[in-house]
MIRO-247054 format. One line per field, with one value per residue (C-alpha): residue in one letter; x negated, y, z. Coordinates in steps of 0.02 Angstrom, whole numbers, always signed. Layout:
gugu = (A:...)
u = (X:...)
v = (Y:...)
w = (Z:...)
***
This chain:
gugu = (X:X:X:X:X:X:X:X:X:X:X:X:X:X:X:X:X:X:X:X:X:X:X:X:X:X:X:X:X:X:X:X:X:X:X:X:X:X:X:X:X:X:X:X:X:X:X:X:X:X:X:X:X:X:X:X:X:X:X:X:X:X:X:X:X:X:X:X:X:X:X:X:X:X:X:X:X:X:X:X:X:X:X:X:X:X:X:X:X:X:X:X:X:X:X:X:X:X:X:X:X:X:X:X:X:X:X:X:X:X:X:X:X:X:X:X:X:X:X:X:X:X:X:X:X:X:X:X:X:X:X:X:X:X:X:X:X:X:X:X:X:X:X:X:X:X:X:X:X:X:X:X:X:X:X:X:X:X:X:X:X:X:X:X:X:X:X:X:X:X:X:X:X:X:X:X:X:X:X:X:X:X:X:X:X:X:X:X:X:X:X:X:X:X:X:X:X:X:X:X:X:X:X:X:X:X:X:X:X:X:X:X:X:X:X:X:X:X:X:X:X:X:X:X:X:X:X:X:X:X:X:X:X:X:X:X:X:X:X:X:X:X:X:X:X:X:X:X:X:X:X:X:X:X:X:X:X:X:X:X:X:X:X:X:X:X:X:X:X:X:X:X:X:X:X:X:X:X:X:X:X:X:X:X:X:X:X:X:X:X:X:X:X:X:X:X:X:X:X:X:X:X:X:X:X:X:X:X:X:X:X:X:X:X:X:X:X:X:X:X:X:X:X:X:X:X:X:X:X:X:X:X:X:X:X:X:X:X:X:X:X:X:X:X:X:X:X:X:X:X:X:X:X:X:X:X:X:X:X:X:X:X:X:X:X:X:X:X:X:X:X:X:X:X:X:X:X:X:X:X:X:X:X:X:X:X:X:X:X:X:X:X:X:X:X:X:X:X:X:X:X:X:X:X:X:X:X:X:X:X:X:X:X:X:X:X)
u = (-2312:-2400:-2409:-2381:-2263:-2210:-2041:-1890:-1774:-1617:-1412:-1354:-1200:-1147:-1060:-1230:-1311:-1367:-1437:-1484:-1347:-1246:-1310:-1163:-1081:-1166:-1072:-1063:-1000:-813:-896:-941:-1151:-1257:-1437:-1573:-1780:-1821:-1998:-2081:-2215:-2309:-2146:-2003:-1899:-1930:-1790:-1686:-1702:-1553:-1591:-1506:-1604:-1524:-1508:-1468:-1622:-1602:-1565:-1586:-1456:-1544:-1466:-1534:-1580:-1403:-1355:-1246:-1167:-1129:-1210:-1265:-1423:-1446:-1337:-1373:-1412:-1348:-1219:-1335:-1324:-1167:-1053:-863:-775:-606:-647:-528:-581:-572:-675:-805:-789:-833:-972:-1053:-1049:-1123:-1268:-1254:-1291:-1477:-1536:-1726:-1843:-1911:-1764:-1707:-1841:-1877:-1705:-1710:-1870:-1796:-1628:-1729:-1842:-1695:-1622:-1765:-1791:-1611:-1626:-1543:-1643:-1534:-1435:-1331:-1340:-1212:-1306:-1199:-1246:-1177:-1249:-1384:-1467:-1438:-1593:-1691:-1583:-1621:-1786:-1824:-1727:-1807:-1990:-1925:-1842:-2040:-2118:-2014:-2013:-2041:-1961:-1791:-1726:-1622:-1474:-1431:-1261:-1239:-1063:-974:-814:-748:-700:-894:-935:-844:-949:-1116:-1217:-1121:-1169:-1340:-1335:-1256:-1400:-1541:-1459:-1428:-1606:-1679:-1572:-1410:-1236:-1116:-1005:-854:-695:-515:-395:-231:-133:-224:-71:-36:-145:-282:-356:-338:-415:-568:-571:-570:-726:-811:-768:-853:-993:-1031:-1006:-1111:-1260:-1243:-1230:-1113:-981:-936:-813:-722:-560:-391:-494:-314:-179:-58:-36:-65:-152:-123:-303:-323:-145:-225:-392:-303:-198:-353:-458:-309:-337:-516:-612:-776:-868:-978:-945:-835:-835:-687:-766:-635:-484:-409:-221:-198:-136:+4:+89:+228:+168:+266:+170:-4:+13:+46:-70:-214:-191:-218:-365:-436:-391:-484:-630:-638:-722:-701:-811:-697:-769:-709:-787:-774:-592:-565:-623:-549:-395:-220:-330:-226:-263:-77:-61:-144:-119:-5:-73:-236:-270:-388:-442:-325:-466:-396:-225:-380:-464:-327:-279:-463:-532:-726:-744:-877:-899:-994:-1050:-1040:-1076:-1205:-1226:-1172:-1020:-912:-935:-1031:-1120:-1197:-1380:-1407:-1363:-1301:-1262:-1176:-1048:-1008:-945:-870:-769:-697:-570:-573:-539:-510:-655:-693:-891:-856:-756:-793:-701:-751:-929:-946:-913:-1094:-1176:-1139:-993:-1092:-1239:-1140:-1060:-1230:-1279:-1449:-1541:-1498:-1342:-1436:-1361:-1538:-1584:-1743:-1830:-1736:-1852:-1886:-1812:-1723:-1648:-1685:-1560:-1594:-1426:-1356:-1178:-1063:-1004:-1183:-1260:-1112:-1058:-1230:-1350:-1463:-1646:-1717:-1851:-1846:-1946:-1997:-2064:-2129:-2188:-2127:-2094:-2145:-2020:-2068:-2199:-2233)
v = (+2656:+2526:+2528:+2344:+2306:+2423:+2347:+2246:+2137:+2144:+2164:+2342:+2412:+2465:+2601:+2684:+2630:+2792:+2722:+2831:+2925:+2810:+2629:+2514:+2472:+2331:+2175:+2164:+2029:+2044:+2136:+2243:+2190:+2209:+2111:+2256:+2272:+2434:+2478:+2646:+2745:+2930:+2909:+2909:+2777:+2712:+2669:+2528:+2376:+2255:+2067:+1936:+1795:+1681:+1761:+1615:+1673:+1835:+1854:+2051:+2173:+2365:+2523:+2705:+2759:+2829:+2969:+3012:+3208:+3203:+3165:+3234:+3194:+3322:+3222:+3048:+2911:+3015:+2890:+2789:+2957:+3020:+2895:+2907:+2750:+2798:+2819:+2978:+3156:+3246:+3114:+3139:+3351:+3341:+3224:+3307:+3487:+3416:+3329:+3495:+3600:+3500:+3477:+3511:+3530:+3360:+3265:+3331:+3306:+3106:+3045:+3144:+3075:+2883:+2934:+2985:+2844:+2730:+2810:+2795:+2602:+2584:+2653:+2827:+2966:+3111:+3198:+3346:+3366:+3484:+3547:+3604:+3791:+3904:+3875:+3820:+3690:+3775:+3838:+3715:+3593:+3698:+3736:+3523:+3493:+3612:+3543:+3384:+3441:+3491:+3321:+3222:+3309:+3186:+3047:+3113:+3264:+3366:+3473:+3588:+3653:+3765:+3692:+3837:+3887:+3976:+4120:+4141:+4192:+4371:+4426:+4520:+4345:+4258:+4367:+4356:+4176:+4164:+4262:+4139:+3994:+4056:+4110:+3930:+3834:+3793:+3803:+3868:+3766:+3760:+3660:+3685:+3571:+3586:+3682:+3824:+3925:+4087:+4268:+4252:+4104:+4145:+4315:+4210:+4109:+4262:+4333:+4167:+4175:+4352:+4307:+4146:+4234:+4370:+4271:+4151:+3998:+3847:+3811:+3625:+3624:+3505:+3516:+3416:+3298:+3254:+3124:+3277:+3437:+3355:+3472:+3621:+3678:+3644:+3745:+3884:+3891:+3857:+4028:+4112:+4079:+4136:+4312:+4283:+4196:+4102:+4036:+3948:+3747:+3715:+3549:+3483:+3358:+3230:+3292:+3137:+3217:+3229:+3045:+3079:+3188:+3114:+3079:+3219:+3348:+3251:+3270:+3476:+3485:+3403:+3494:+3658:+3563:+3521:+3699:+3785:+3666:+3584:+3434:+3287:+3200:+3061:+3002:+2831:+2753:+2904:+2939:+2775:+2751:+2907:+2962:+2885:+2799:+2735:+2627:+2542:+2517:+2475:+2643:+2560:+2733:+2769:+2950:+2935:+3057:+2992:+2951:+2877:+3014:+3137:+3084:+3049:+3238:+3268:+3314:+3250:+3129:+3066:+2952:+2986:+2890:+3043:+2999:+2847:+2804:+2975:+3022:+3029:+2834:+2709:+2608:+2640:+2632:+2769:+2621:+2645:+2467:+2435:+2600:+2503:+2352:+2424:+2541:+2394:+2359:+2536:+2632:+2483:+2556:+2408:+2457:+2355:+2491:+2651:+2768:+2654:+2668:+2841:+2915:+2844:+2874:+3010:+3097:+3083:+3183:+3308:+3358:+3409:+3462:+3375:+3370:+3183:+3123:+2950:+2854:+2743:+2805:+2864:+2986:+2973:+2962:+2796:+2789:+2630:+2490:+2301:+2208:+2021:+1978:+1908:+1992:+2143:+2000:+1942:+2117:+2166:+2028:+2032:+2139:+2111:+2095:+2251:+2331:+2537:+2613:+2800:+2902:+2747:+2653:+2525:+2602:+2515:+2532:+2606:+2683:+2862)
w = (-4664:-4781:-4959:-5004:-5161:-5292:-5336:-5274:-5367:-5275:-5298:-5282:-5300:-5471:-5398:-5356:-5506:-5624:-5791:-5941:-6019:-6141:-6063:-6055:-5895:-5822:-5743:-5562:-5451:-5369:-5249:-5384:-5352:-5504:-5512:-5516:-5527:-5456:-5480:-5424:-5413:-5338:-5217:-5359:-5446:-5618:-5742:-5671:-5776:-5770:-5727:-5859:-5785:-5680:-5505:-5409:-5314:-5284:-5056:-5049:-5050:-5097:-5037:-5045:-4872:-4798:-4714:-4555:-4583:-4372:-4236:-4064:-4050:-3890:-3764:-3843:-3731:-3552:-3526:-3381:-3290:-3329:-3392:-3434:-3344:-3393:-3572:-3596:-3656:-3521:-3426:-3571:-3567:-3378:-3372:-3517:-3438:-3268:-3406:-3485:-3312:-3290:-3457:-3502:-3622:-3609:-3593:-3740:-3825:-3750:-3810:-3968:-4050:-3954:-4053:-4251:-4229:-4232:-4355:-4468:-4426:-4485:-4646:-4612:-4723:-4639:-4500:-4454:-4262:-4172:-4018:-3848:-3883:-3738:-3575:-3457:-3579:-3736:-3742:-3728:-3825:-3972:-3940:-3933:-4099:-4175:-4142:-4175:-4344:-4392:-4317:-4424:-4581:-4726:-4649:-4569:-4628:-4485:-4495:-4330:-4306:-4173:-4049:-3919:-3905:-4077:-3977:-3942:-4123:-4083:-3921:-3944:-3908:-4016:-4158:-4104:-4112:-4279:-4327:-4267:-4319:-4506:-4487:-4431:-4577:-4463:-4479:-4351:-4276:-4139:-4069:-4122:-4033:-3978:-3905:-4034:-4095:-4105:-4185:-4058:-4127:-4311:-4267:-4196:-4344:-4459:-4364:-4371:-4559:-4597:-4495:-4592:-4765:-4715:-4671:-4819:-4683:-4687:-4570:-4476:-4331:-4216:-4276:-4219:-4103:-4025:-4017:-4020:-4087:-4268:-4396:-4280:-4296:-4498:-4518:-4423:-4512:-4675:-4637:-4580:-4769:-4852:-4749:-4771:-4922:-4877:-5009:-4873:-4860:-4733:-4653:-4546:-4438:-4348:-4423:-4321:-4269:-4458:-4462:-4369:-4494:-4608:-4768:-4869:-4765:-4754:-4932:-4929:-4817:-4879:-5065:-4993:-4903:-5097:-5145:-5003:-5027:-4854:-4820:-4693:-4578:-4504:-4340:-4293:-4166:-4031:-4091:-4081:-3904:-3818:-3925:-3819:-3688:-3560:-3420:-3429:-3616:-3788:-3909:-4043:-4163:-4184:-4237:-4372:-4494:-4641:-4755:-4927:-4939:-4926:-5058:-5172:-5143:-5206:-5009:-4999:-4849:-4775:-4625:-4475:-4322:-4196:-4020:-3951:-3761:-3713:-3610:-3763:-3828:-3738:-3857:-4057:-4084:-4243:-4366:-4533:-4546:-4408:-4427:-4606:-4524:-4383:-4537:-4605:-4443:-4395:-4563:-4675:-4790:-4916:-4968:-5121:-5186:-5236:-5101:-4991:-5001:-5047:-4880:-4819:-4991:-5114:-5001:-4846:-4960:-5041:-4865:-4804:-4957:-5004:-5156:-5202:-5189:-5174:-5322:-5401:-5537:-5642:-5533:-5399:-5216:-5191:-5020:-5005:-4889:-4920:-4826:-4803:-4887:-5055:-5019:-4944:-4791:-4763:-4756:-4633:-4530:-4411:-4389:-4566:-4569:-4658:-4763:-4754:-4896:-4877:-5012:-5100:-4928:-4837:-4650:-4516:-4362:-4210:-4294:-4377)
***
């Protein structure tokens, strides 16, 4: 990183704007854009001062550096070796336990450190990872994110949940798992699709429950990845934490089925959601790709994790971009940017407004809990984006030129 200039004058959304406590609101453009100087020094921000000079000049758009609450950063880029043709999820589950069968140390950690050095030339500031947890590469999938978790320290901050089969967190080993992963940081994770009625799995659920409370360690699983069976795994957690309290965060990660519930039981549903404290990471792109493939036919409905009649019932949601080059979605390159635009086709997510950029700023932050919630503000890190762009459309219809500033230095990509 170099340390060139100390400040940026630049349009940032007023939405993410945090000014000293009675300041009036500031005007914005209609896509709600307010003109900004951000200075900073010794790695934090300095009051925002408000530009009232003309600003026909100003071409930069400034974001904090963003954050994606879900990727896989163990399997990313396999799709060369073990690609899905058929695009359907089965198709992905069977090419990604054959990649799963040979998986070493170094190939985990090759396309891992290829996968965070993206992400850091692209602005992103954090991840949560799941890993693929029970099996012949589980070791050493874990034992490469972890070293990579230290290398990057400072620059990408990691998050490792630990993916197997929920039943897996009531065996012996799973318990002894649960135990290692609590004690590295990590949150315990799992998959709960459909069909998943019946006492069995709410007994499993209970036990993964306990386990998290007693080791003080947050929870994110795969849940109603499906274009059937809607909300069958949510109903059955849902019954299980009203057997069980957790006061551990509990993150609901694709929660696509959910959109094909009528909207009189979407909204029961997702107000016990709000009550429980749940949150949502809706996954788009991969559920978008693999949910009602068909060779024969377009899918008319798109399961999608129903992201505004979440949020209106009070749910945080935040938006991740899951799976890149891997078995589960062929394409993606660890770009913030780029998971925006696609958003606005996919979820209809209008980053002009509020909800609609919240799920990759302040949602996407208080889902994995960091310390900033990365609105700009006094003291806040000065970790920032520069896009080359005087708009929301220019900064999303092509891939925008962009600064990344770290701790008060501007990053140089491909570099560390």
């Amino acid at each position: 990183m170099s340390g060139a200039s100390s400040q940026v004058e630049a349009w940032l959304p007023r939405s993410l704007l945090r000014l000293r406590s009675g300041s009036a609101i500031p005007a914005a453009t209609a896509e709600g854009l307010t003109p900004v100087r951000l200075s900073w020094a010794d790695g934090r921000l300095k009051e925002p001062e408000l530009l009232s000079t003309p600003v026909d000049r100003l071409n930069a758009l400034v974001l904090p550096r963003l954050v994606d609450p879900h990727v896989h950063l163990d399997k990313a880029f396999t799709w060369s070796t073990h690609p899905n043709l058929g695009g359907t999820y089965d198709g992905a589950l069977e090419a990604n336990m054959r990649e799963h069968g040979i998986r070493d140390l170094q190939a985990v950690l090759a396309r891992g450190d290829q996968a965070i050095s993206r992400a850091c030339d692209h602005g992103l500031r954090a991840m949560r990872s799941h890993i693929d947890s029970l099996g012949p590469g589980a070791d050493a999938s874990w034992e490469a994110l972890q070293a990579l978790k230290k290398q990057w320290h400072g620059q990408v901050e990691l998050q490792l949940v630990a993916l197997v089969p929920i039943a897996h967190w009531s065996t012996t080993e799973g318990k002894q798992l649960a135990h290692r992963v609590a004690a590295s940081g990590g949150l315990l994770g799992g998959v709960l699709v459909p069909p998943c009625r019946g006492t069995s799995v709410r007994r499993d659920l209970r036990a993964l429950l306990t386990l998290a409370e007693e080791l003080g360690c947050g929870i994110d699983l795969h849940i109603d990845e499906a274009n059937h069976g809607p909300a069958q795994g949510l109903q059955q957690l849902l019954r299980a934490l009203e057997q069980v309290p957790c006061s551990q965060p509990i993150t609901c990660s694709h929660a696509s089925s959910l959109a094909l519930l009528s909207p009189q039981r979407l909204r029961r549903l997702a107000e016990r959601m709000a009550e429980h404290r749940l949150q949502v990471v809706a996954l788009p792109l991969t559920n978008g790709w693999l949910l009602g493939q068909s060779p024969e036919a377009t899918p008319l409905r798109r399961p999608l994790a129903p992201i505004r009649q979440l949020q209106r019932a009070g749910v945080r949601v935040a938006v991740g971009g899951d799976n890149v080059a891997d078995p589960w979605f062929p394409a993606g390159d660890f770009d913030p940017l780029a998971l925006m635009a696609s958003c606005i086709p996919l979820a209809q997510l209008a980053p002009w407004q509020r909800l609609g950029l919240s799920p990759f700023t302040t949602a996407a932050s208080a889902v994995m809990g960091l310390g900033w919630d990365g609105r700009i503000g006094c003291d806040a890190p000065a970790d920032l984006i520069v896009l080359e762009a005087d708009s929301w459309s220019e900064a999303l219809r092509r891939p925008p030129e962009r600064r990344v500033l770290i701790g008060g230095r501007w990053w140089k990509p491909g570099r560390r």
